[in-house]
ROPA-657517 format. One record per atom (N, C-alpha, C, O, CB): residue in one letter; x, y negated, z. Coordinates in steps of 0.1 Angstrom, whole numbers, padded with zeros to 4 digits, always signed. Glycine has a CB too. Layout:
# ROPA-657517
AXYZ...
This chain:
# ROPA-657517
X+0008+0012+0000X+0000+0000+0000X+0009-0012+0000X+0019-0013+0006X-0009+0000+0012X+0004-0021-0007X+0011-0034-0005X+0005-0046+0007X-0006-0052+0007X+0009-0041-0020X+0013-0048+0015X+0005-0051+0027X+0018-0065+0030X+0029-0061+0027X+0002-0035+0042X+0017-0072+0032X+0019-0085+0038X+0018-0091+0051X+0007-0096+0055X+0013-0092+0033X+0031-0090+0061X+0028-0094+0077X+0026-0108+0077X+0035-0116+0073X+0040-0089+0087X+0016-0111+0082X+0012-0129+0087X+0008-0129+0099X-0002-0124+0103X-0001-0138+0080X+0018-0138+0107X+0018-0141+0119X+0005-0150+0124X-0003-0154+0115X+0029-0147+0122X+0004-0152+0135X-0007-0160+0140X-0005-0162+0157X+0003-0157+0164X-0022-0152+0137X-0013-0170+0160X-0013-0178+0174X-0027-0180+0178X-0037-0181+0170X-0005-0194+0172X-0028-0181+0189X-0042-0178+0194X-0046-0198+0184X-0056-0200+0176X-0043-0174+0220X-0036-0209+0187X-0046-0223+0186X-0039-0221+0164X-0039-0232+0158X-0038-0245+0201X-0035-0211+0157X-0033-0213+0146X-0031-0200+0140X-0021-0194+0137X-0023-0222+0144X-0048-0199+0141X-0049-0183+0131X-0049-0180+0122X-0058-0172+0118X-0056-0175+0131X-0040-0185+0112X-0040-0187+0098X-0029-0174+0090X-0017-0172+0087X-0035-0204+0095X-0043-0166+0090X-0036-0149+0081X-0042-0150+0066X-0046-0159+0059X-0043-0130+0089X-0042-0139+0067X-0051-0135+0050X-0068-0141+0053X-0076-0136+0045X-0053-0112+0046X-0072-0149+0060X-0087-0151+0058X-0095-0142+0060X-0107-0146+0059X-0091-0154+0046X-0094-0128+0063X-0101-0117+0069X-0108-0120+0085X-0119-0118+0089X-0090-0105+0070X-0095-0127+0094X-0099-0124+0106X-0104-0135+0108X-0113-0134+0116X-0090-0121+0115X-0100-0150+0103X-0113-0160+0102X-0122-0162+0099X-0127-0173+0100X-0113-0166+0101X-0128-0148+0089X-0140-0146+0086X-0147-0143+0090X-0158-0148+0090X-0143-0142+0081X-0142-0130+0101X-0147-0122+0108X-0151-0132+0127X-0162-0132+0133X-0134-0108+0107X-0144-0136+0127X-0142-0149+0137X-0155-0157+0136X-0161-0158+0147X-0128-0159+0133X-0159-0162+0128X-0170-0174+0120X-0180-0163+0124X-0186-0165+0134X-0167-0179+0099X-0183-0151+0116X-0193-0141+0119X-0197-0140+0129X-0210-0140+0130X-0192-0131+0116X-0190-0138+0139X-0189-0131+0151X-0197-0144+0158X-0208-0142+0164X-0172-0126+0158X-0189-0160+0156X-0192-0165+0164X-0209-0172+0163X-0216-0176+0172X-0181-0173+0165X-0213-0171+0147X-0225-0174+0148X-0229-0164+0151X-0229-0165+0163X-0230-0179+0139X-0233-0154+0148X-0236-0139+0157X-0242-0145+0171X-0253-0150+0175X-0219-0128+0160X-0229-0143+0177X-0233-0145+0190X-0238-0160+0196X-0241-0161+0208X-0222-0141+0198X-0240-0170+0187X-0247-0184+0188X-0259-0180+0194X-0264-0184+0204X-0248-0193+0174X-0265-0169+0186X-0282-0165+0184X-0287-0163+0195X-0299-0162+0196X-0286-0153+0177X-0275-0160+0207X-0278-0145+0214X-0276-0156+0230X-0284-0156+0239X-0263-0128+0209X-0266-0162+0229X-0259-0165+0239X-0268-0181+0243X-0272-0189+0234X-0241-0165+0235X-0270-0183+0261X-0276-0192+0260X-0266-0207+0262X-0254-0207+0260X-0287-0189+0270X-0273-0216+0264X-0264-0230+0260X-0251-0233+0271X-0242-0241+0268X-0275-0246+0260X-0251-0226+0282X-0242-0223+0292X-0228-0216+0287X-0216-0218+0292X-0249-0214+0300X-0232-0209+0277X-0224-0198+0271X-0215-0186+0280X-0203-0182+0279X-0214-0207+0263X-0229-0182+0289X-0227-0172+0295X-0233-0157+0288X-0243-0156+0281X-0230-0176+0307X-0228-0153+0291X-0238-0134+0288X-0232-0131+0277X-0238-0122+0271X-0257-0131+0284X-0219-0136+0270X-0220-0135+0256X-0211-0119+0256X-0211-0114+0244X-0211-0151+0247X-0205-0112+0266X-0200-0099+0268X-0206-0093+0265X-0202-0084+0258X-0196-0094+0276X-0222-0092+0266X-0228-0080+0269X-0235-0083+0252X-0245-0076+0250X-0239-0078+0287X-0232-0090+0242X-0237-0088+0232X-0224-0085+0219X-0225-0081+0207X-0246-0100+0230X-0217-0086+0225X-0203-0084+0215X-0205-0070+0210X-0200-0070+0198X-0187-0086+0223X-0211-0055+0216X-0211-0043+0212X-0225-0044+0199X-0226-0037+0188X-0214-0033+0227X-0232-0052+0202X-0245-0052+0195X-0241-0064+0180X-0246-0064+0169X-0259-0060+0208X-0232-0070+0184X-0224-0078+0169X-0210-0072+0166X-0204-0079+0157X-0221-0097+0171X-0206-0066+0168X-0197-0049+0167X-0206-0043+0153X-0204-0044+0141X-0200-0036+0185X-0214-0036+0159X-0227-0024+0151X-0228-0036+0138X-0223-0034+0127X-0248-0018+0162X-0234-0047+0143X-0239-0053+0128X-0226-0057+0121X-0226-0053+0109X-0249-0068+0130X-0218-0063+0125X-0204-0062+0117X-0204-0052+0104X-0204-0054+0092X-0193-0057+0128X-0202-0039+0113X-0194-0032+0106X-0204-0021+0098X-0201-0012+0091X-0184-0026+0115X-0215-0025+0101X-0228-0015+0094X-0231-0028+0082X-0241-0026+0074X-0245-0011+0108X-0225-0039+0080X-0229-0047+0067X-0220-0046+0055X-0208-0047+0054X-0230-0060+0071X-0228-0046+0047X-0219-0045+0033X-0213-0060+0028X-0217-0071+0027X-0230-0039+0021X-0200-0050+0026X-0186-0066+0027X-0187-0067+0010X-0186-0060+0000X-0164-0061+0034X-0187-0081+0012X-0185-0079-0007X-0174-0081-0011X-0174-0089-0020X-0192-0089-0017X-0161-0077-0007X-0148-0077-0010X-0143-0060-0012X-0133-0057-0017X-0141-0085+0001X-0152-0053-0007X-0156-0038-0005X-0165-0034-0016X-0164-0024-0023X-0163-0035+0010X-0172-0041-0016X-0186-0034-0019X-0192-0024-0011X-0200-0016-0016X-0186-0028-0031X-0188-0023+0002X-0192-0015+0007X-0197-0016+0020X-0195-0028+0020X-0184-0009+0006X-0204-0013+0033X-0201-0017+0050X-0183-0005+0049X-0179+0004+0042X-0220-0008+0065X-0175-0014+0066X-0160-0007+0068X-0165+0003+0076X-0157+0012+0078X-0147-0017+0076X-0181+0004+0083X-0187+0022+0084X-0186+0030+0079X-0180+0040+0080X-0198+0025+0083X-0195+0026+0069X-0192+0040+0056X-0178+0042+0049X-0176+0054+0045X-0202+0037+0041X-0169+0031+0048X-0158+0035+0045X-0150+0045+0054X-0142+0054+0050X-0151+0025+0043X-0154+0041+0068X-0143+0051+0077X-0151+0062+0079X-0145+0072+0080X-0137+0045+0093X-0164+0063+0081X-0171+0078+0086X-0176+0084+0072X-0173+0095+0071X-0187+0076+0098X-0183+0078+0060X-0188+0082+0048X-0200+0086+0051X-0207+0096+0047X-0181+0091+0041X-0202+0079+0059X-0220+0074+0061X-0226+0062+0069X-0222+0058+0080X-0227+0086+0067X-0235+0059+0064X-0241+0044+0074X-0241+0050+0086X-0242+0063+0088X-0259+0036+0071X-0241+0041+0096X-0247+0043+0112X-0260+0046+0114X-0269+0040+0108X-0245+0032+0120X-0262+0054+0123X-0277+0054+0127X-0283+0043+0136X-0278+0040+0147X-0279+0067+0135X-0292+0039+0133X-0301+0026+0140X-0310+0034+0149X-0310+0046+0146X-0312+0016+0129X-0317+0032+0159X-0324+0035+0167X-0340+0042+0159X-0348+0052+0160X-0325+0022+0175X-0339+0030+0151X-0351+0037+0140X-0353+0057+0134X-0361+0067+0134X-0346+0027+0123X-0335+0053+0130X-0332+0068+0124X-0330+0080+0133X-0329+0091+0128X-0320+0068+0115X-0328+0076+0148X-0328+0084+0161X-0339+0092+0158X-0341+0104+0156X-0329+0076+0174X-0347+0080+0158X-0364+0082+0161X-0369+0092+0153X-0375+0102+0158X-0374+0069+0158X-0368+0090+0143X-0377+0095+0128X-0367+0106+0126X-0372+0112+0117X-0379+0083+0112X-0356+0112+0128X-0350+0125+0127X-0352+0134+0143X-0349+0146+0141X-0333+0123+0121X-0355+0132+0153X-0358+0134+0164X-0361+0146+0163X-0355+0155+0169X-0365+0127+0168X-0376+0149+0152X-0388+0160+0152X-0385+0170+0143X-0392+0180+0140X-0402+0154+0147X-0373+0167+0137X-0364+0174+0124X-0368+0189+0123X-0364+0194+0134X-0345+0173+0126X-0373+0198+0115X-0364+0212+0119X-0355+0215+0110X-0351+0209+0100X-0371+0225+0120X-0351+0229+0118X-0339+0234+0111X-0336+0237+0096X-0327+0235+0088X-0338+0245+0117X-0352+0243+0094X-0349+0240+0077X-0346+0229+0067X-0341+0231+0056X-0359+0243+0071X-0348+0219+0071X-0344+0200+0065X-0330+0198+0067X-0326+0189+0060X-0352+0185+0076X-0318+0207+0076X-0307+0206+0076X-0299+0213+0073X-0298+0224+0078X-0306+0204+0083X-0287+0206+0061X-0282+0215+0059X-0273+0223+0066X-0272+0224+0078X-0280+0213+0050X-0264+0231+0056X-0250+0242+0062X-0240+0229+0066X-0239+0218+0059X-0241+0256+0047X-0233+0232+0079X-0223+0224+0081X-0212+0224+0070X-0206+0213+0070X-0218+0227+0093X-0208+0232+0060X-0197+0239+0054X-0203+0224+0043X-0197+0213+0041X-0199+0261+0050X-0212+0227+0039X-0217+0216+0027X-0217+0204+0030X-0215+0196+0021X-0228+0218+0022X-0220+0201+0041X-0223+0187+0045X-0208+0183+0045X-0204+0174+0037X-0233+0185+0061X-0202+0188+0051X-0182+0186+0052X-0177+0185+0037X-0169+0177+0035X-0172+0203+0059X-0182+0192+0030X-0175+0192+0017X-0183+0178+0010X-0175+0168+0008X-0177+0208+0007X-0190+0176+0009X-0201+0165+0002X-0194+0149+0010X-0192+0138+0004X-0223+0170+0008X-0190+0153+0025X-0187+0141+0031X-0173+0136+0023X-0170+0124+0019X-0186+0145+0048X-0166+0148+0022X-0153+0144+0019X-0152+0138+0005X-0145+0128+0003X-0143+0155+0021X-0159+0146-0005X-0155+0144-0014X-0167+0125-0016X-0165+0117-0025X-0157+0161-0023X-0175+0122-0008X-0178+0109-0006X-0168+0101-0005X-0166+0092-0013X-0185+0108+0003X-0161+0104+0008X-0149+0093+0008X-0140+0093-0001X-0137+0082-0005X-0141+0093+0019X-0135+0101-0004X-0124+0102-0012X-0130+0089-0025X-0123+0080-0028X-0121+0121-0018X-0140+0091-0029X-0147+0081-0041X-0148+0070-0031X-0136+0066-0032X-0166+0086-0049X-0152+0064-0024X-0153+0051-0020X-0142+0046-0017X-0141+0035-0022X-0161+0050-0012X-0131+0051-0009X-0121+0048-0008X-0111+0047-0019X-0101+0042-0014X-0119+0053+0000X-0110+0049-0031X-0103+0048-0039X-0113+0033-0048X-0107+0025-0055X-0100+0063-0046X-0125+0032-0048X-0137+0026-0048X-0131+0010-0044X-0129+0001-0052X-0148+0034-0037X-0129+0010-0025X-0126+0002-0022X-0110-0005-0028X-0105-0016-0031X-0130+0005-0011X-0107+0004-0027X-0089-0001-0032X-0090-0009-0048X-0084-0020-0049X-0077+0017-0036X-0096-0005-0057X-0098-0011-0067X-0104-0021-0066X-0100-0029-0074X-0102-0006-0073X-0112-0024-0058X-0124-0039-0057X-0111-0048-0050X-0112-0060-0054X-0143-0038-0042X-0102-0046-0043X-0091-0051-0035X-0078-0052-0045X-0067-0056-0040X-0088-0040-0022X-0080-0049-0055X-0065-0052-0063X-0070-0066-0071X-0061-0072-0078X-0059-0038-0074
């Protein structure tokens, strides 16, 4: 990989523009959440975590979820509504493993191209 070290400082975080993106996100994120005190804002950082990384990046084309697991996250919704599942609706582990991998392997070469 061709990768580039850029320093930074907590008052001059000037890298590749990733982490001051991510920074900007986060911080309106938690604007929504946090009251004008700007207390409680810990206990929402796990809940703008999930949305982070369950959104599709358009420098990816992808969410950085599905790139690292090779599948979206489950929402509470999809808890719910697979809950009552049976066994017949699921497949062989053997297949699901092979189908997963051979997923990533395509997105990740996927993502690398959208990145050159």
């Amino acid at each position: 990989m061709r990768t580039k070290l850029s320093f930074s400082t907590v008052f001059h975080p000037q890298t590749d523009g990733q982490m001051e993106k991510m920074n900007l996100v986060l911080n309106q994120y938690l604007q929504n959440f946090v009251s004008t005190d700007q207390r409680g804002w810990a206990e929402w950082l796990s809940s703008a975590e999930f949305c982070y990384n369950s959104t599709k990046h358009s420098a990816i084309e992808e969410s950085p979820f599905l790139l690292a697991y090779g599948h979206e996250p489950e929402g509470p919704l999809d808890l719910a509504l697979t809950e009552g599942a049976s066994s017949a609706h699921v497949r062989t582990r053997q297949a699901a493993a092979e189908e997963f991998l051979a997923e990533k392997v395509i997105r990740k070469e996927k993502a690398r191209r959208n990145l050159q």
